[in-house]
C-alpha positions in Angstrom: 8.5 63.7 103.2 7.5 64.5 99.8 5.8 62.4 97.6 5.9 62.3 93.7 3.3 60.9 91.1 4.8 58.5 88.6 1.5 57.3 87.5 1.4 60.0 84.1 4.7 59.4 83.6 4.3 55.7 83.1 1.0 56.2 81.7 3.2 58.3 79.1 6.0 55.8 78.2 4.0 52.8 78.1 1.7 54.6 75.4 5.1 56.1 73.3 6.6 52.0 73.9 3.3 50.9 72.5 3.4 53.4 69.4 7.2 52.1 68.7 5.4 48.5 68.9 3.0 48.9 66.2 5.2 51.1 64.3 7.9 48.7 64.0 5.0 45.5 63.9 3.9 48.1 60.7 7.0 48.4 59.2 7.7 44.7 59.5 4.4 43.8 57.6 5.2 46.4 54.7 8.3 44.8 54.6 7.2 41.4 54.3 4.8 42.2 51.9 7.4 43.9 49.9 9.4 41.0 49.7 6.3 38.6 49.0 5.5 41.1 46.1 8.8 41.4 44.9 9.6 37.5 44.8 6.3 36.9 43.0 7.2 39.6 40.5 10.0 38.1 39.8 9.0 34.6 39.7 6.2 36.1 37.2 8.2 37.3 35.1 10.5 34.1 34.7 7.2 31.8 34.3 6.2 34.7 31.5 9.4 34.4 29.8 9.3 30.5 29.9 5.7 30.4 28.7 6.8 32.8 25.8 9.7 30.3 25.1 7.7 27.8 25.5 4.8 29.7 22.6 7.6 30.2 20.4 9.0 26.3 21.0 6.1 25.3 19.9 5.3 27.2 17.0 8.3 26.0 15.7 7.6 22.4 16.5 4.6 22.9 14.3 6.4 24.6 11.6 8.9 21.2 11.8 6.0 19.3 11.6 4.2 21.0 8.7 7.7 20.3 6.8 7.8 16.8 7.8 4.5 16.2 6.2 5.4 18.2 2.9 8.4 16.1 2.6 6.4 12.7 2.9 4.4 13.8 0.5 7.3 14.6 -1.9 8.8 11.3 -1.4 5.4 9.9 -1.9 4.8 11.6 -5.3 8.4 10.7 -5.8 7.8 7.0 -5.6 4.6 7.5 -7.8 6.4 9.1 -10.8 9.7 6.6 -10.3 6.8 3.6 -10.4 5.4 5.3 -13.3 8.8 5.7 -15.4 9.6 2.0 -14.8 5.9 1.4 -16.4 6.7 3.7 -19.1 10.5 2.1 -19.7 8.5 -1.7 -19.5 6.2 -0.8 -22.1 8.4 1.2 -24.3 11.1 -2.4 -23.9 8.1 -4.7 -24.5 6.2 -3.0 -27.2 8.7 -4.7 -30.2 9.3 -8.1 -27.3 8.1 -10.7 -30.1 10.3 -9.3 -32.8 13.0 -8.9 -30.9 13.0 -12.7 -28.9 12.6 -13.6 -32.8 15.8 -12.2 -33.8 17.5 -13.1 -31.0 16.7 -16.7 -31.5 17.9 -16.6 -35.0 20.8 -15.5 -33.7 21.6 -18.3 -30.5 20.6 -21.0 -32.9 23.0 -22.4 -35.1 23.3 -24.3 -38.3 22.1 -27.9 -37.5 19.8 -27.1 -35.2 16.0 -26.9 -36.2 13.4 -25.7 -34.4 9.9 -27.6 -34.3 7.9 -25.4 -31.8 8.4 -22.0 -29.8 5.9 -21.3 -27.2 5.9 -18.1 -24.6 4.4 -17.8 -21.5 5.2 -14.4 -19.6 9.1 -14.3 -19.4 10.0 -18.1 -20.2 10.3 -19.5 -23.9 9.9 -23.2 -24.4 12.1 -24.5 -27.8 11.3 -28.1 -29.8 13.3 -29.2 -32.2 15.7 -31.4 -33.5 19.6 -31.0 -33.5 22.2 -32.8 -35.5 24.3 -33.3 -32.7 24.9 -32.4 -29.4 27.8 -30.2 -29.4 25.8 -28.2 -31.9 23.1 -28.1 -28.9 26.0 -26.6 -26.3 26.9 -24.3 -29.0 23.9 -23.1 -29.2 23.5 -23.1 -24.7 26.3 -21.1 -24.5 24.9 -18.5 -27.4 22.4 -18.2 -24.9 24.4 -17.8 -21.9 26.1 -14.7 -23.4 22.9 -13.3 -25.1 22.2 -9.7 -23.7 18.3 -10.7 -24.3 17.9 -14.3 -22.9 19.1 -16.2 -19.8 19.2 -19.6 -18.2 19.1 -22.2 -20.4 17.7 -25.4 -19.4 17.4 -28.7 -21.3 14.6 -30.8 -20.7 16.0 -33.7 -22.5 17.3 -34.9 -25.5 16.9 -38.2 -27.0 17.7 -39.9 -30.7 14.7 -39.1 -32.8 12.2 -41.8 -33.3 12.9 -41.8 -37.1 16.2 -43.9 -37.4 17.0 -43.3 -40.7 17.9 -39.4 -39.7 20.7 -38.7 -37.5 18.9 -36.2 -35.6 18.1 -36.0 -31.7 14.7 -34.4 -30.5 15.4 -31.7 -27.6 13.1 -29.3 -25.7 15.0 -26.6 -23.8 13.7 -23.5 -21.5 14.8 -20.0 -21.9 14.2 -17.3 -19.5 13.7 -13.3 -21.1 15.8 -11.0 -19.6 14.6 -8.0 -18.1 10.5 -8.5 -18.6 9.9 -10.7 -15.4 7.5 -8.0 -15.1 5.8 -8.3 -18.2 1.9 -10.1 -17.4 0.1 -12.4 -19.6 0.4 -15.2 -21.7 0.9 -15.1 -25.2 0.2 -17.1 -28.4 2.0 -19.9 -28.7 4.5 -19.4 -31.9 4.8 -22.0 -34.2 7.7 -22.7 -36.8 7.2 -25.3 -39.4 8.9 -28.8 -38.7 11.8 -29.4 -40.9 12.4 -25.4 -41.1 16.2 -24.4 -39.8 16.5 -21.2 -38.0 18.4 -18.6 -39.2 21.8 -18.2 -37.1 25.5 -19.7 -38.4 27.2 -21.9 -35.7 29.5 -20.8 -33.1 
């Protein structure tokens, strides 16, 4: 009986089965690290693109923010030059104040009432005299009232005058000046002569 060698032969296909092995494990690794490489290419680039949205986010954020500012400081120089008109418009309203509350006052009072004393203190006016009667005294309130330069009227009292052989009544009665609330300081008192009526018919 003849007997064959198998030995080479296995020899042989255990060394081609080991070349497939390491060719395929070869393959399999180049593949993998394809893929690796490929996702983190791509997830690269997205992370690029967001940080460049991102930049460009931001750099408009600033450029909000740098407008924002600008704008406050409008609005503040805004509020400046409003504050300074309203100066301007007080001063320019109070320069002529005395010579206008004057006229004014000839104008509420009527005939039969007589004014004593006039002081000013800031806005309010404070009125003495003496009045004939008292319906002369309303005439004169209500003048007030509708005067487009003075406003609430208030009567401190009025009582017959110490001298009975005159049918007058002493009076002192507050005035408010419209529109100068604003206006500081205290000013000279102003003093009419007693006995002298103020100018004004009545009403």
């Amino acid at each position: 009986m003849a007997y064959i060698n198998l030995l080479p032969w296995r020899e042989a296909q255990r060394k081609q089965q080991q070349t497939q092995f390491m060719t395929m494990l070869s393959m399999a690794g180049i593949l993998s690290f394809a893929a690796v490489f490929g996702l983190s290419a791509v997830y690269s680039a997205k992370i690029e693109g967001q940080n460049s949205r991102n930049a460009y986010l931001q750099g408009e954020i600033t450029v909000l923010e740098q407008r924002i500012v600008e704008i406050r400081e409008l609005d503040e120089k805004k509020k400046n030059l409003q504050k300074r008109m309203e100066l301007i418009t007080q001063l320019q309203s109070s320069r002529n104040l005395g010579t206008q509350i004057m006229d004014e006052i000839a104008a509420v009072v009527p005939a039969g009432v007589y004014l004593s004393n006039l002081q000013k203190q800031g806005p309010s006016l404070l009125l003495v005299g003496k009045s004939e009667s008292n319906n002369r005294l309303s005439n004169m309130i209500r003048s007030v009232e509708s005067s487009e330069l003075l406003k609430d009227p208030l009567l401190e009292f009025i009582e017959a005058g110490k001298d009975q052989s005159q049918i007058l009544s002493d009076f002192k009665i507050h005035l408010t000046v419209k529109g100068f609330e604003a206006v500081q300081g205290e000013a000279k008192p102003a003093v009419v002569k007693p006995g002298t009526p103020a100018q004004g018919t009545a009403k």
